[in-house]
C-alpha positions in Angstrom: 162.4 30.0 33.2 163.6 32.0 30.3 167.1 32.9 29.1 168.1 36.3 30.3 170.0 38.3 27.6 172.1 41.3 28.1 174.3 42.6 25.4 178.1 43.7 25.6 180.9 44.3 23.2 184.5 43.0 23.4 187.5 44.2 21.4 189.6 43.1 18.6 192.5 45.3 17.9 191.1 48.8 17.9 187.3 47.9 16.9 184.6 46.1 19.4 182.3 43.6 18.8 178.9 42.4 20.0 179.1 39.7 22.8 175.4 38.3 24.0 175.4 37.3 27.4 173.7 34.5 27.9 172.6 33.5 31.5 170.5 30.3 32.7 169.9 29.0 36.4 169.3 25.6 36.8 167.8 23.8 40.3 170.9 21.5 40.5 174.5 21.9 42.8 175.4 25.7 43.0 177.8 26.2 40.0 179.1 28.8 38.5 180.5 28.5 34.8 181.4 31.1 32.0 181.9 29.5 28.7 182.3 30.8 25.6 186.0 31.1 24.9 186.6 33.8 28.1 189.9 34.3 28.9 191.6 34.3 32.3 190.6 38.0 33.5 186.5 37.0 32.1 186.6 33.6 34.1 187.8 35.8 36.7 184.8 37.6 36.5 182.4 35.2 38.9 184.4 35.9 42.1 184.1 39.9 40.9 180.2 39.7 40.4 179.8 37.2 43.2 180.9 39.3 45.9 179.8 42.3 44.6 176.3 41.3 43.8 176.0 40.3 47.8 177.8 43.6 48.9 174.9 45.8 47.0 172.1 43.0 49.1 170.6 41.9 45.5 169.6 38.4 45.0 172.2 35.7 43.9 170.9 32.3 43.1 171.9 29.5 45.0 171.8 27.1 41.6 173.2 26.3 38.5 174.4 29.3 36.8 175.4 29.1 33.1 176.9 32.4 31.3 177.4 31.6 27.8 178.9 34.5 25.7 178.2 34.7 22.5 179.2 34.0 19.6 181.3 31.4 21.3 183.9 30.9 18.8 185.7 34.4 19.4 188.1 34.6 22.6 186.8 37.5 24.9 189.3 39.3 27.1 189.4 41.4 30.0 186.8 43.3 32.8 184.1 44.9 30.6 181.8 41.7 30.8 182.0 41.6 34.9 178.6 44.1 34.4 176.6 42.6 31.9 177.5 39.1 33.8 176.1 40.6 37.4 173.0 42.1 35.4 172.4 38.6 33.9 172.9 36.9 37.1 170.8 39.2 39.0 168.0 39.3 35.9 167.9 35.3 36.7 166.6 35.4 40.1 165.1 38.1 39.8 162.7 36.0 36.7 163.3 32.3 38.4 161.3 33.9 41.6 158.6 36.2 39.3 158.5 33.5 36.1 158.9 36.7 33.2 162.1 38.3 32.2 162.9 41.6 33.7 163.0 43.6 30.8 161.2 43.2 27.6 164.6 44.3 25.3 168.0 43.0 26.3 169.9 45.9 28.1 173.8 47.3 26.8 176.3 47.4 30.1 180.0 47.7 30.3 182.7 47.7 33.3 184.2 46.2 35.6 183.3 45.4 39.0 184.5 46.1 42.5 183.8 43.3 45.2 182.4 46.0 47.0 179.7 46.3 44.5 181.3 50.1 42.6 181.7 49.8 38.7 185.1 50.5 37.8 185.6 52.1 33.8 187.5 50.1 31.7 189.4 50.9 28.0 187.9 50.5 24.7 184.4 52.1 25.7 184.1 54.2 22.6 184.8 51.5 19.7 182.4 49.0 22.4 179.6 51.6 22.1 180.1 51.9 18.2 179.6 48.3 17.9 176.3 48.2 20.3 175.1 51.0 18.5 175.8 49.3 14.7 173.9 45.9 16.9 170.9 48.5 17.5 171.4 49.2 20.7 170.1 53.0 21.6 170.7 52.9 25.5 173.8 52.2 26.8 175.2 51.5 30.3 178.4 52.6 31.1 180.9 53.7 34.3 180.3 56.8 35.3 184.0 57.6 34.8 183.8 56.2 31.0 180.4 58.3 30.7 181.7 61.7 28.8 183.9 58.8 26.3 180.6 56.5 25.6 178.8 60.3 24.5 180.9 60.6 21.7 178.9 58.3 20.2 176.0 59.7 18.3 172.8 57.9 18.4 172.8 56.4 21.7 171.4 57.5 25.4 174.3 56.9 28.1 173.5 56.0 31.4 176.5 56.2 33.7 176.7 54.6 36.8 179.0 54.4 39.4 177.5 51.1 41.6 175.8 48.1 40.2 172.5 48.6 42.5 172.0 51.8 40.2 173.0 49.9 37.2 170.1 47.2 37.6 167.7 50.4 38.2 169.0 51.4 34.3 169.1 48.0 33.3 165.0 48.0 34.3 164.5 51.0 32.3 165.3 53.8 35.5 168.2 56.0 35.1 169.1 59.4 34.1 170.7 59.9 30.8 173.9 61.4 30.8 174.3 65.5 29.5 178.2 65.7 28.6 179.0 69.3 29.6 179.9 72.4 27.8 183.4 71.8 25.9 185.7 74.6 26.3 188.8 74.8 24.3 192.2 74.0 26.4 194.7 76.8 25.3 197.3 75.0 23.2 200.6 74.0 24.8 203.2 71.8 23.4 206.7 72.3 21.8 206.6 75.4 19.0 208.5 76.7 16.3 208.8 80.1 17.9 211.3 78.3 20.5 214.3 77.3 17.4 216.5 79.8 16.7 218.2 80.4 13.1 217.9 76.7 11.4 216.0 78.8 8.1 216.1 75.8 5.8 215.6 73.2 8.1 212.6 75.1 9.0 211.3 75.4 5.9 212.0 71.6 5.4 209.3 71.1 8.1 206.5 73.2 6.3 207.0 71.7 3.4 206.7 67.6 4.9 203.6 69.0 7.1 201.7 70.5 3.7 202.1 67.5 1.7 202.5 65.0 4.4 205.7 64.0 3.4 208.5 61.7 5.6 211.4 63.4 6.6 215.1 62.7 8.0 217.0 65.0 9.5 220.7 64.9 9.6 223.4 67.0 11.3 226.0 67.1 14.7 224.9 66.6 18.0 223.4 69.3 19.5 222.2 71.3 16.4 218.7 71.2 17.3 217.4 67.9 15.1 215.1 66.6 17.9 213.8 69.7 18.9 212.6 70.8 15.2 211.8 67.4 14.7 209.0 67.1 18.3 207.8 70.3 16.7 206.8 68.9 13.0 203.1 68.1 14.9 202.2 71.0 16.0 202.6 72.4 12.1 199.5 70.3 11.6 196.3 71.6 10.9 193.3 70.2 13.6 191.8 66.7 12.0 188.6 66.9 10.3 185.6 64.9 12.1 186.3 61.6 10.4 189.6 61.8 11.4 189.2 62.5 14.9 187.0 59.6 15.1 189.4 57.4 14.2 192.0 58.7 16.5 190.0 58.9 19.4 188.8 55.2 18.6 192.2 54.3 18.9 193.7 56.2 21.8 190.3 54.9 23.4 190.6 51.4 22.8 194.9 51.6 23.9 193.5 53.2 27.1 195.1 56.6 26.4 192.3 58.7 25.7 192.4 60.2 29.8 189.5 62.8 30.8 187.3 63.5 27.7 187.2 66.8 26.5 185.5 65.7 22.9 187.1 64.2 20.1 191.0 64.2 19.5 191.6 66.7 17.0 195.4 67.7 18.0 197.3 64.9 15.2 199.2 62.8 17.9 203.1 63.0 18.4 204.3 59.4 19.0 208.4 59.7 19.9 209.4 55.4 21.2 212.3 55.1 23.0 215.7 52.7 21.1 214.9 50.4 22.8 211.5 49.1 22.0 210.6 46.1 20.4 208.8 45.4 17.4 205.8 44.3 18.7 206.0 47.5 20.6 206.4 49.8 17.7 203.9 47.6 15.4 201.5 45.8 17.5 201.4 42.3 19.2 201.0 41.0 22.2 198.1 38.7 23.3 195.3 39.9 22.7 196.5 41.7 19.9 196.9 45.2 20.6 197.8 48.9 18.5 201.7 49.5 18.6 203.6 53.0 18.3 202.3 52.8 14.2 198.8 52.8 15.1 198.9 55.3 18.3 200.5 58.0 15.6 198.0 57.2 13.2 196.9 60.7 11.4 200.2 62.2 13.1 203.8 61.7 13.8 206.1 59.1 14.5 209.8 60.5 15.6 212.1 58.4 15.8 215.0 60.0 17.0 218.8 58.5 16.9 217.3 56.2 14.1 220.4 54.1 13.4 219.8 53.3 17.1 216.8 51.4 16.7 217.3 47.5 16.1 217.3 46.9 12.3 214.4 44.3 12.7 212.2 47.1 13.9 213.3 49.3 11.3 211.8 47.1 8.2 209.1 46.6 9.7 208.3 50.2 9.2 208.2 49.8 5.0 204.6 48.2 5.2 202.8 50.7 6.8 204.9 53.5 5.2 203.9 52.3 1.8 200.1 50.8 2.6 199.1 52.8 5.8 197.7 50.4 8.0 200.0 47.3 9.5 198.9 43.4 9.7 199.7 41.8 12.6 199.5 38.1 12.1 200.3 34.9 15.0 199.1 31.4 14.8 195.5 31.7 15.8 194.5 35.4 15.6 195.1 38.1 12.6 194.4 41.6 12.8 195.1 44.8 10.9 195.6 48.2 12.5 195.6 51.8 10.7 198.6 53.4 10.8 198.7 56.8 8.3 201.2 58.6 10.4 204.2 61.0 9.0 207.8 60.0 10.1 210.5 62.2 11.3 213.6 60.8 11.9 216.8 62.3 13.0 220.3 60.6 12.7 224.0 61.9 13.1 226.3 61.6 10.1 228.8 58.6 12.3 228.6 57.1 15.4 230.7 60.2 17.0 229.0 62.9 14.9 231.5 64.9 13.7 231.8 64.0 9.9 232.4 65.6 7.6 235.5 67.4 9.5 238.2 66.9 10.7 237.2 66.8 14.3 235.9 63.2 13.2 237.5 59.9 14.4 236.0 57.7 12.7 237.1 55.3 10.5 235.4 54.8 7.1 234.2 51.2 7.4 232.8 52.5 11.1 231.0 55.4 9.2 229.2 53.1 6.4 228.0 50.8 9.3 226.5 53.3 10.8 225.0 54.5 8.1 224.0 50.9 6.7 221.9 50.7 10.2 219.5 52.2 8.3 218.4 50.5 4.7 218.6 51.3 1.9 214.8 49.9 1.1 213.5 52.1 3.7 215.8 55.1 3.1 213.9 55.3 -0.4 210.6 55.8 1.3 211.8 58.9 3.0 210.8 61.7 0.7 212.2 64.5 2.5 216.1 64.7 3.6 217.7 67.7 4.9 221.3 68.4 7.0 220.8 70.4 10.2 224.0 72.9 10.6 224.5 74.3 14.3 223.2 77.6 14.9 226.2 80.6 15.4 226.4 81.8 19.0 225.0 85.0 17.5 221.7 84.2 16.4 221.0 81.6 19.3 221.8 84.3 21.7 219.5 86.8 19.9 215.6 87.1 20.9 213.6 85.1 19.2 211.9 86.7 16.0 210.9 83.4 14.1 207.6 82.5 13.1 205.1 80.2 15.9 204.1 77.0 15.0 200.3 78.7 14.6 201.4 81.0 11.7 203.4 78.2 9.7 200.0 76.0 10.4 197.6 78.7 9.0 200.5 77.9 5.3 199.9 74.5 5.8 196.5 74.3 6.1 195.9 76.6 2.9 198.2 74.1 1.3 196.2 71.3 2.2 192.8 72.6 1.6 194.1 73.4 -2.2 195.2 69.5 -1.9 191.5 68.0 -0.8 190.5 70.4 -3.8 191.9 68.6 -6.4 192.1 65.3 -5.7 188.0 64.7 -4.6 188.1 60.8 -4.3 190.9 60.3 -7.0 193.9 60.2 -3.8 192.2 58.6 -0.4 194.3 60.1 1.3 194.1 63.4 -0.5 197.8 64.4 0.4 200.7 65.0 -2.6 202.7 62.2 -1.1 200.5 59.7 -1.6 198.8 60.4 -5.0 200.8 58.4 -8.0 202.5 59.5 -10.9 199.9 59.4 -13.1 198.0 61.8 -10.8 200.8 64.2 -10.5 202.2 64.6 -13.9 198.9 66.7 -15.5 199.6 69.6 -13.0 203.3 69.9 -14.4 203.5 72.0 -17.9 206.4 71.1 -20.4 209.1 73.3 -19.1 208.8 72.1 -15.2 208.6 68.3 -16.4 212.1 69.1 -18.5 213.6 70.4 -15.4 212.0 67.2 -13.5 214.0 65.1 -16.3 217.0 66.9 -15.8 217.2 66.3 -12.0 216.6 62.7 -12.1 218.8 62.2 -15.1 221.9 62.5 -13.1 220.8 60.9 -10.0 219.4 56.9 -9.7 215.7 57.6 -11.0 213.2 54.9 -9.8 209.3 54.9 -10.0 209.2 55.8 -6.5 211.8 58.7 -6.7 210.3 60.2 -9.9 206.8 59.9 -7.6 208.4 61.3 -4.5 210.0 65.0 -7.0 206.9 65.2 -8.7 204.4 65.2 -5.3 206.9 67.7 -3.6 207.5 70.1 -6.1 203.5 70.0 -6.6 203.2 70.8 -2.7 206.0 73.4 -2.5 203.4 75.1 -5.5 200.8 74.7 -3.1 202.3 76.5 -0.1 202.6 79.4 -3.0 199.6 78.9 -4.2 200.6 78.6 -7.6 200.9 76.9 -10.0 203.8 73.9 -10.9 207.3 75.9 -12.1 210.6 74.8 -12.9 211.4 76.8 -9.7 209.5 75.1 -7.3 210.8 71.9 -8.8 214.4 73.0 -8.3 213.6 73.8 -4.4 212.3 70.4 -4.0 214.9 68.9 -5.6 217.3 69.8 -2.8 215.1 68.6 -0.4 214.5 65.0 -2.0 218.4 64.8 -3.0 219.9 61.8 -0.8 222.6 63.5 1.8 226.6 62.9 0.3 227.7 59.6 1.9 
């Protein structure tokens, strides 16, 4: 009797793989085995498929029954192979009574199984589709609930299914393909700038970090409206472009986040952990390794509000993907690396009681540099952006609103950018100021604006990395003018990149 083949995809961090599911029935003692490095939840898998395959009155052999999953030297975790198993299983008797194979190309399934025979969907299906599609697969069974998600992908027919009798009627070739329906636009909703009152500079310390994509800490007393500008920096950010929203969706698929598809992600993400999380949390970890708070802002923003809250472990681990944009998580028999191109906004009172400078402060001034010293010095330098936060007067917060929306300041930012992904073609990957280097930088600057560049770092500590940091936000504070480099705009930015008084 021949081996009965159907493909399936696992995952590896954010991106699947091809798994072949092997399946042979030999006329010895009933058995039934999965090998092929599966891990608790696949072994799992032949109690699933074993009861559900006699729920839906299809044929289960009373032999031998081998799955192999290949290639056998890469672990395989959780539910998406109970399918492909039952299909293999069921493709076994159905060729051990008929002596041919019951399909003439090896089908693509995913889910999970119900004992009572329904297919459950599972997370991942989007990256687990890309790979069966890059494998050559053009049909594609999924759950009918993962159905609209598996569409995304171009190229391939999807055949959702919601019980595995209709799944072995696809498997054979039966099957409707699934039509994703007409996507309308969800009105935007979220936090927006129209809702801060007064805070003019810190405002415009916002537009500029969201046109050049620049990092940003905000500093001020308790209650002058830090976190609440700072939730809003996201929704200054123009829609991502398709590659982009590919990627984000991929992601927010494979963490299980991605909810009822309406299309591809194109709102950047707002990721905002709580103190208290971890750093395999915050980077990624876990077994099997999966995307932390890095990766789920990828192409966004990561807040991290009371930042000298935040255990200083987890705070160095944020230089890496702050300087490379992606994160390598590494353990003793598994490595993988994860994107994570995000924009961080981080707010932070002046002292643990958060009255300094004044005289309503208690503090002492060893208490103050402690506080301050939470956050280091290393990581400090790859904030570009920092700006103090005063409280609004009674006045003004009292008055109606007549401050810009978020959608106006967007339509600035996104001119700014466009001018950006203009000049810098495939010279800057990223095509944003704040990540092109100095050498990049310093032709757009005539002589006069690189004296007054010299001038400001002359009296401050100048560093490759702070000369890089004045140049790319002067260049994007031109940009939201649409003008050219002057000493002017390098003057405004210097305020913004100048370190707050200690």
């Amino acid at each position: 009797m021949p081996i009965i083949e159907v493909q399936s995809a696992c995952l590896a961090g954010v991106d699947g793989f091809v798994v072949g599911v092997e399946t042979d029935v030999l006329s010895l003692l009933p058995v039934f085995q999965v090998v092929g490095l599966p891990a608790s939840s696949v072994r799992e898998a032949r109690e699933r498929v074993r009861s559900a395959i006699q729920a839906v009155d299809l044929p289960f052999p009373r032999r031998r029954i081998t799955v192999n999953l290949a290639p056998a030297d890469r672990p395989k975790h959780g539910t998406a192979l109970d399918l492909p198993i039952a299909l293999g299983v069921i493709g076994a008797a159905w060729a051990q009574e008929r002596k041919r194979s019951p399909w003439e190309r090896a089908p693509a399934a995913i889910g999970e199984l119900g004992l009572d025979g329904t297919v459950r969907p599972v997370r991942g299906v989007l990256p687990r589709v890309e790979a069966l599609r890059r494998g050559g697969a053009t049909r594609v069974i999924v759950p009918l609930g993962n159905a609209g998600e598996a569409a995304l992908v171009p190229g391939v027919d999807v055949v959702g299914v919601g019980e595995l009798r209709a799944a072995w009627t696809a498997a054979r070739g039966g099957g409707a393909v699934f039509e994703p329906p007409e996507i309308v636009e969800a009105p935007e909703v979220g936090p927006d700038l129209a809702d801060v009152r007064g805070l003019g500079h810190a405002r415009r310390l916002l537009e500029i970090a969201a046109a050049g994509g620049h990092d940003v800490l905000l500093e001020g007393p308790p209650g002058a409206g830090k976190s609440m500008l700072a939730k809003r920096l996201a929704s200054l950010l123009p829609p991502l472009p398709d590659e982009q929203a590919v990627e984000v969706t991929r992601i927010r698929s494979a963490a299980g986040l991605l909810g009822e598809v309406r299309g591809l992600v194109r709102r950047p993400p707002l990721r905002a952990p709580h103190h208290t999380a971890s750093s395999a949390a915050v980077i990624g970890g876990g077994n099997p390794l999966t995307p932390g708070e890095v990766t789920l802002a990828h192409r966004g923003v990561l807040l991290l509000d009371e930042v000298p809250e935040f255990p200083r472990g987890v705070l160095e681990t944020l230089r890496q993907p702050l300087s490379d944009g992606e994160v390598c998580v590494s353990r003793v028999r598994n490595t993988a690396r994860f994107p994570a191109r995000f924009q961080l906004v981080a707010t932070r009172n002046p002292c643990p009681c958060g009255h300094w400078p004044g005289g309503a402060c208690l503090c002492t001034d060893d208490a103050r540099r402690r506080y301050r010293a939470r956050v280091s010095g290393p990581l400090m330098d790859r904030i570009h952006l920092v700006g103090w936060v005063d409280p609004t007067d009674v006045k003004t917060l009292l008055t109606p609103g007549d401050g810009e929306c978020s959608a106006a300041v967007r339509e600035r930012v996104s001119r700014a950018r466009q001018r950006q992904q203009d000049r810098w073609t495939e010279m800057n990957p990223t095509r944003l100021n704040a990540h092109a280097p100095v050498q990049l930088l310093l032709p757009f600057f005539d002589a006069e604006s690189v004296a007054e560049v010299e001038d400001a770092l002359t009296n401050s500590r100048s560093t490759v990395r702070s000369a890089q940091q004045l140049l790319a936000v002067s260049l994007t504070v031109a940009d939201l003018a649409a003008e050219a480099v002057s000493p002017d705009h390098v003057m405004e930015a210097h305020t913004v990149c100048a370190r707050s008084a200690e």
